[in-house]
C-alpha positions in Angstrom: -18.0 40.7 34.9 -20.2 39.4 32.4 -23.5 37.9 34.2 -24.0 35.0 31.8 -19.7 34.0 31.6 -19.8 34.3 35.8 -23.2 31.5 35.5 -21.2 29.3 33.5 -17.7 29.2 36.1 -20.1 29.3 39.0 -19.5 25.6 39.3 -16.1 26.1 39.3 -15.5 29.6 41.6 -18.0 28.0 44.6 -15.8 25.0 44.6 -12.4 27.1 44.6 -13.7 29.4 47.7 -11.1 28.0 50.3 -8.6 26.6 47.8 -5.2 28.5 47.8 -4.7 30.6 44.8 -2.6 30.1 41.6 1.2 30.8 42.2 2.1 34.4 40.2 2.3 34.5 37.2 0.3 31.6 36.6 -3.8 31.3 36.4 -6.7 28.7 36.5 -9.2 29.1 33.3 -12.6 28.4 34.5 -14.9 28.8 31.9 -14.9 30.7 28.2 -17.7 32.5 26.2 -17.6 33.9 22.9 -13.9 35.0 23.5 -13.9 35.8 27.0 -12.7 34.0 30.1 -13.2 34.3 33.4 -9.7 33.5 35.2 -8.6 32.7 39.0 -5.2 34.2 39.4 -3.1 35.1 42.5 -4.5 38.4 43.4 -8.4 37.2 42.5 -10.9 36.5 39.7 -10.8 38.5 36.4 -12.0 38.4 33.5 -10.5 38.8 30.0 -10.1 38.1 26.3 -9.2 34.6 26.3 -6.1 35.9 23.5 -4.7 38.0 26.1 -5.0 35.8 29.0 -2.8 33.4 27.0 -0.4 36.0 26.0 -0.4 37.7 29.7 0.4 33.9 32.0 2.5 31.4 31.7 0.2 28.8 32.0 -3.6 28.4 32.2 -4.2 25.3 34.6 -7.6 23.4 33.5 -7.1 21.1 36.4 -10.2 22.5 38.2 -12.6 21.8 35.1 -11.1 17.7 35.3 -13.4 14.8 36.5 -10.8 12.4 37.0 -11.8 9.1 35.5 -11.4 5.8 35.6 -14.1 3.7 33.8 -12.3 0.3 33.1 -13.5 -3.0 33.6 -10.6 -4.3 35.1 -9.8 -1.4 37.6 -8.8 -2.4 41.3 -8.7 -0.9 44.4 -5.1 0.1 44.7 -6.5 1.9 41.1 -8.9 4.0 42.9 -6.5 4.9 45.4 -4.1 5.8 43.1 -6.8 8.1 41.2 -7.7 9.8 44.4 -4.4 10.3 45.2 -3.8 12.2 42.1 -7.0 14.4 42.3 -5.9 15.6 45.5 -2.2 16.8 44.1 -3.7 18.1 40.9 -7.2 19.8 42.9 -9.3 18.5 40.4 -12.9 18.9 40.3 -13.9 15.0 40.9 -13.0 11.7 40.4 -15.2 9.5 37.9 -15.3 5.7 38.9 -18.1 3.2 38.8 -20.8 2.3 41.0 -18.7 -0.4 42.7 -16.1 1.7 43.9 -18.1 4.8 44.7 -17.7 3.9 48.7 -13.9 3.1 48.3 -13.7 7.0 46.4 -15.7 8.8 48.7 -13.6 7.0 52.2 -10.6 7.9 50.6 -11.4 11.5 50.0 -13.3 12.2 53.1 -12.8 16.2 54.3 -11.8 17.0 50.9 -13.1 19.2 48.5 -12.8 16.6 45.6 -16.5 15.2 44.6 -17.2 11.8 43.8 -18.7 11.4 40.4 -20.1 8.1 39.1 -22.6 6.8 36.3 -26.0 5.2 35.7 -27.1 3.5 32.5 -23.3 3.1 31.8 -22.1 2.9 28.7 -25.2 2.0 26.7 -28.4 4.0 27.9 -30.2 0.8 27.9 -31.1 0.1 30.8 -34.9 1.1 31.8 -35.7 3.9 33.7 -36.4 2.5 36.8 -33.1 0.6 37.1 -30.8 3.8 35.8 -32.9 5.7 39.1 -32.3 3.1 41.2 -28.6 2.4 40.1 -28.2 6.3 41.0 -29.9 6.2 43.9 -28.0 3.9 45.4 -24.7 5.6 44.6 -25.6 8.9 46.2 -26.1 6.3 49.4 -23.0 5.9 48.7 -21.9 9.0 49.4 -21.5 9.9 45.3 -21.7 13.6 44.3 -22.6 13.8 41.1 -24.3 10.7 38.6 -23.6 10.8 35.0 -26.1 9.3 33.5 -26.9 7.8 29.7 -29.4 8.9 27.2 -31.4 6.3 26.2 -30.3 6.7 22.7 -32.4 4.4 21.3 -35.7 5.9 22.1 -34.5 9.6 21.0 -33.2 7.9 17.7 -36.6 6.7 17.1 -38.0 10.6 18.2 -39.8 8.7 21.2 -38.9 12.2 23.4 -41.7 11.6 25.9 -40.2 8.4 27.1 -37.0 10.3 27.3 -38.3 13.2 29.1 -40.1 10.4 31.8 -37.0 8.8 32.1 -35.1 12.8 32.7 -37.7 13.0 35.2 -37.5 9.5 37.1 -33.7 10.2 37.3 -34.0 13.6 38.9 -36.8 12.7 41.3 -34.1 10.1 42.7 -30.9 12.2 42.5 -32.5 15.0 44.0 -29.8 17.5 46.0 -27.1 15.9 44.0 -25.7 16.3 40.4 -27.4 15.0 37.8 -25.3 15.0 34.0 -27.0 13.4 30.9 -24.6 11.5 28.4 -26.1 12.1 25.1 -23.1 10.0 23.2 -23.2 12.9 20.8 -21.5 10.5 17.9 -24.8 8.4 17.5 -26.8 11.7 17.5 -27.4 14.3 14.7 -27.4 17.9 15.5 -31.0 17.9 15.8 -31.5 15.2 18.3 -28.6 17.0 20.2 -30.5 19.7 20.7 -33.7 18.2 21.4 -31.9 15.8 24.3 -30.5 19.1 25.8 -33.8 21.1 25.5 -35.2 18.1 27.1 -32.5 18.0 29.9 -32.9 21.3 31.1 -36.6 21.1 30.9 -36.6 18.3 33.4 -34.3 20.0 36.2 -30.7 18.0 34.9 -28.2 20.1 35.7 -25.6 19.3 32.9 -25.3 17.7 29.4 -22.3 15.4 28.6 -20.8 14.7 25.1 -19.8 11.2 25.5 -19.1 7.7 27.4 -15.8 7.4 25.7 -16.7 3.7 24.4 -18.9 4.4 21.6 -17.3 5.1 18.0 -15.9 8.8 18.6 -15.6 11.4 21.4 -15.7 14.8 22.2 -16.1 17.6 19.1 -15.6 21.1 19.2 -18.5 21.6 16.8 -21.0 19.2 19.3 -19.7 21.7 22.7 -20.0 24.4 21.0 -23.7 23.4 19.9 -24.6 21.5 23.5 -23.0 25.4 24.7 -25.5 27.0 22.6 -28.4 24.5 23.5 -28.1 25.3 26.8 -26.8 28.8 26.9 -25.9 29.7 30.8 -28.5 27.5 32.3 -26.7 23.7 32.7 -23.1 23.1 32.3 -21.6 21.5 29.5 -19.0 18.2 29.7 -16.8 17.1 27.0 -15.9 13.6 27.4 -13.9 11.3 25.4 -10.9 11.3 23.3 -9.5 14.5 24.7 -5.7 13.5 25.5 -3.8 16.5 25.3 -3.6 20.1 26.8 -3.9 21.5 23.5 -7.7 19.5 23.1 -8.8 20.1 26.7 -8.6 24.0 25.9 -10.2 24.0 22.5 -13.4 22.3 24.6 -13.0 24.9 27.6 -12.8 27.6 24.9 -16.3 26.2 22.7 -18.1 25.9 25.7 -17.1 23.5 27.7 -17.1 23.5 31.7 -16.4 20.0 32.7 -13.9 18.1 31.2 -14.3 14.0 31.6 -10.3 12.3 31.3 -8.6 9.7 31.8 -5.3 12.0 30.7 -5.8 14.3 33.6 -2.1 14.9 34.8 -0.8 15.2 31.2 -3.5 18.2 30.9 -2.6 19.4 34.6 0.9 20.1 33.6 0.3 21.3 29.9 1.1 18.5 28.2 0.4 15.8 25.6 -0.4 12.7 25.8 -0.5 9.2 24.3 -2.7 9.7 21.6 -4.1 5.6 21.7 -4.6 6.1 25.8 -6.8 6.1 27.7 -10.4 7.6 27.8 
């Protein structure tokens, strides 16, 4: 298999190791790269033009690529339940909830191979460095997983990309062992400063770099994965998050690049469906 494709579903394949396989005829798409995907089927991992693996199964589950989320104000605790429930059905990657109900998350899916994904700087980047470090700090205490965390957007709109990388850095040195995605909010960026904030990110030890918060003015792009995919080559993962509501979307991200997908619409995509287009995140 192709070194740098098998980097980018390693995520993905280390997770998998004692899940059951797909049922026959069917196959899990874990990560694509300039036409080629790497595929979990029922009689192993394979890879293969992404054409013919659509032509050859019936379906290409995305479900391990989904974080699960649920990022509303007004959520409550039979909410998180009910998420949890669902990623355990479904086998997604993680569930996405805030900081308050990170404990409530990880009780609920103790001994499971779900993770517990939360955020830091959420939605704005505004906070100051020392708070977003703290705020993810305390969430691994927690028992979180993984911390999606925002760009402070303002400073690399104004090109101030030392403070940026100092903030990278405080955020790392207190997620340390854990998971650590950067939310550039892609919409607010141009294509330059996208690629600057991802040179940055890997520079500084983050392991992945996110599209979006899903409450700024726009989401997800194929263009911005395929660019972030580029950025970053086979050295960080890529998430697209935001405005992706069907089956149809979620693959066109897999397909630019993309090897975390951040929804709200997660059983809809599951199954290999649509979705309420005004839903949802």
């Amino acid at each position: 298999m192709d070194g740098d494709l098998l980097l980018l579903a390693s995520d993905a394949l280390n997770r998998l190791k004692e899940a059951p396989p797909p049922d026959e005829g069917h196959a899990q798409l874990l990560a694509c790269l300039e036409g080629r995907a790497i595929l979990r089927t029922s009689t192993g991992n394979t890879e293969l033009a992404l054409a013919e693996a659509l032509d050859r199964f019936a379906h290409l589950g995305l479900a391990a690529l989904i974080d699960h989320t649920l990022l509303k104000a007004d959520a409550r605790p039979q909410d998180i339940d009910r998420l949890a429930a669902e990623a355990l059905e479904y086998g997604f990657a993680s569930v996405c909830v805030e900081p308050c109900w990170v404990a409530r998350a990880v009780s609920t899916l103790a001994g499971s191979r779900i993770r517990v994904c939360t955020v830091a700087g959420f939605p704005l980047g505004s906070n100051t460095a020392v708070n977003k470090a703290r705020e993810a700090a305390e969430s691994l205490d927690l028992g979180a997983q993984e911390v999606d965390v925002v760009l402070a957007i303002g400073a690399a709109k104004a090109g101030l990309w030392t403070e940026v990388a100092l903030e990278f850095r405080a955020v790392r040195k207190a997620t340390e062992g854990a998971v650590l995605k950067v939310i550039l909010e892609t919409c607010l960026l141009t294509d330059e400063e996208k690629r600057q904030a991802c040179e940055l990110a890997l520079a500084e030890g983050l392991d992945w770099v996110k599209t979006s918060t899903g409450f700024s003015t726009s989401g997800a792009t194929v263009a911005d994965v395929a660019l972030m995919r580029t950025a970053v080559g086979s050295r960080a993962g890529v998430k697209a998050s935001g405005g992706i509501r069907t089956y149809a979307q979620a693959l066109a991200m897999v397909q630019a690049g993309a090897t975390r997908l951040g929804v709200s619409q997660s059983i809809a995509i599951a199954r290999g469906e649509g979705a309420n287009a005004s839903a949802g995140y």
